[in-house]
C-alpha positions in Angstrom: -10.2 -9.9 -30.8 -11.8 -9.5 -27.2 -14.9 -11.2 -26.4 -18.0 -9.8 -24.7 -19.1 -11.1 -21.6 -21.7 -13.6 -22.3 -24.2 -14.2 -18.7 -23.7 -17.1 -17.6 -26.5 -19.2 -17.4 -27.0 -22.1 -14.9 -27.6 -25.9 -16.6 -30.3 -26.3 -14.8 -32.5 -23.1 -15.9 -31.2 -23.6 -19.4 -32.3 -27.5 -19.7 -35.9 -25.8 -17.7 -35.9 -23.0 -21.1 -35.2 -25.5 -23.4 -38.3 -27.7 -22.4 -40.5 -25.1 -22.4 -39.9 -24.9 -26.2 -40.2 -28.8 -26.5 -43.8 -28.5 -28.0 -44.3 -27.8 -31.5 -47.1 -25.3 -31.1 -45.2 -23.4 -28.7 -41.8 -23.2 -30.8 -44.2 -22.1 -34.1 -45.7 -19.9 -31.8 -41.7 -18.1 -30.8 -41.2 -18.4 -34.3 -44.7 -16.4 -35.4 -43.3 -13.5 -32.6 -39.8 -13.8 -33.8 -40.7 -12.5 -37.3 -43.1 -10.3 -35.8 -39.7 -8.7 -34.5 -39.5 -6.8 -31.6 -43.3 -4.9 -31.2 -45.0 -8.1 -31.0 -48.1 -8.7 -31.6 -51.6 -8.5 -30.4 -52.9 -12.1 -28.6 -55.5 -12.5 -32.2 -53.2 -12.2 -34.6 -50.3 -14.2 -32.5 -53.4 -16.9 -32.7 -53.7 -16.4 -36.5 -50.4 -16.4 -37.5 -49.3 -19.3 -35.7 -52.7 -21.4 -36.2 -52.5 -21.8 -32.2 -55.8 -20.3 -30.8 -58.4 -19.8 -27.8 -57.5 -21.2 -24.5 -54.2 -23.6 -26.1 -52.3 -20.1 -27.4 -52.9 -19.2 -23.5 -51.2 -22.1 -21.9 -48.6 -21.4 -24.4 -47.7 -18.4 -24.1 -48.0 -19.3 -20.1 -45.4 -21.6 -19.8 -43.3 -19.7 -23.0 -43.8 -16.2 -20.1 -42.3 -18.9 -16.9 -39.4 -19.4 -19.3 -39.0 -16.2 -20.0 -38.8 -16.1 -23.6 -42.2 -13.4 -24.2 -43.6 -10.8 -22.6 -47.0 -10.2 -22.4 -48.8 -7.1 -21.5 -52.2 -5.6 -21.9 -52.7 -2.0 -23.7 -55.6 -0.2 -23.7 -58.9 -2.0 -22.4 -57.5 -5.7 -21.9 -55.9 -5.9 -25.3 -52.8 -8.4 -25.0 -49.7 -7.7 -26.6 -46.5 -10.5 -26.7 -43.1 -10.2 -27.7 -40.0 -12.1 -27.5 -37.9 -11.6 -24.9 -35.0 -11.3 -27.5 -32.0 -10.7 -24.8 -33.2 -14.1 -23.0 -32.9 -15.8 -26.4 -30.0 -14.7 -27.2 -28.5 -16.1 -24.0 -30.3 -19.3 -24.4 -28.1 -19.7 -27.8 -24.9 -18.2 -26.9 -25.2 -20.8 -23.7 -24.9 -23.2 -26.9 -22.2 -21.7 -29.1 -20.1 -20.5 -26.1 -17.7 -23.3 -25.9 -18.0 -24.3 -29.3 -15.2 -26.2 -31.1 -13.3 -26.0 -27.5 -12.3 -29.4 -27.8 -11.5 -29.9 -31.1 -8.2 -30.7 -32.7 -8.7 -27.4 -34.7 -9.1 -25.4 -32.5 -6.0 -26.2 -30.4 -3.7 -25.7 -33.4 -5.0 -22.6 -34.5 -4.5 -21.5 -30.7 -0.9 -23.1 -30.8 -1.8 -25.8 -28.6 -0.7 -28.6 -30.6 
């Protein structure tokens, strides 16, 4: 079975994504946009279904933009829409699983390698 290409993605930027999520409002706040699938959601109800409001949801969804994980953008007259960035998420976990079970005695008999 051939593989897709995964992107590669550098150590560094990874371990920089991963600690932008390593704040429990900000990961329920991914989670709250994650089931809100791929439309988002307006900055109000983002606020209400995560229980993160006012000026905290803000420096959230800040430093969750930096990371690249949503995307905000404004509709209409200043209304602000987010949504995850799924594509960057999905190469944040396939940086994970790439490799996995590569070293594992398993794996190299399955492969013929032992």
């Amino acid at each position: 079975m051939k593989q897709t290409a995964i992107p590669e993605l550098d150590l560094e930027v990874a371990a920089s994504t991963f600690a932008a999520l390593g704040s429990e409002q900000r990961l329920a706040v991914l989670r709250t946009l994650v089931r809100a699938g791929p439309e988002g959601l307006r900055i109000g109800e983002l606020g209400e279904r995560s229980g993160v409001t006012g000026s905290t949801l803000t420096h959230h969804m800040k430093i969750l933009s930096q990371a690249g994980l949503v995307t905000q953008q404004k509709q209409g007259r200043s209304i602000l829409c987010a949504a995850v960035a799924y594509d960057e998420l999905r190469t944040l976990s396939d940086f994970l699983l790439r490799e996995c079970c590569a070293d594992s005695q398993t794996h190299h008999k399955e492969n013929g390698h032992g």
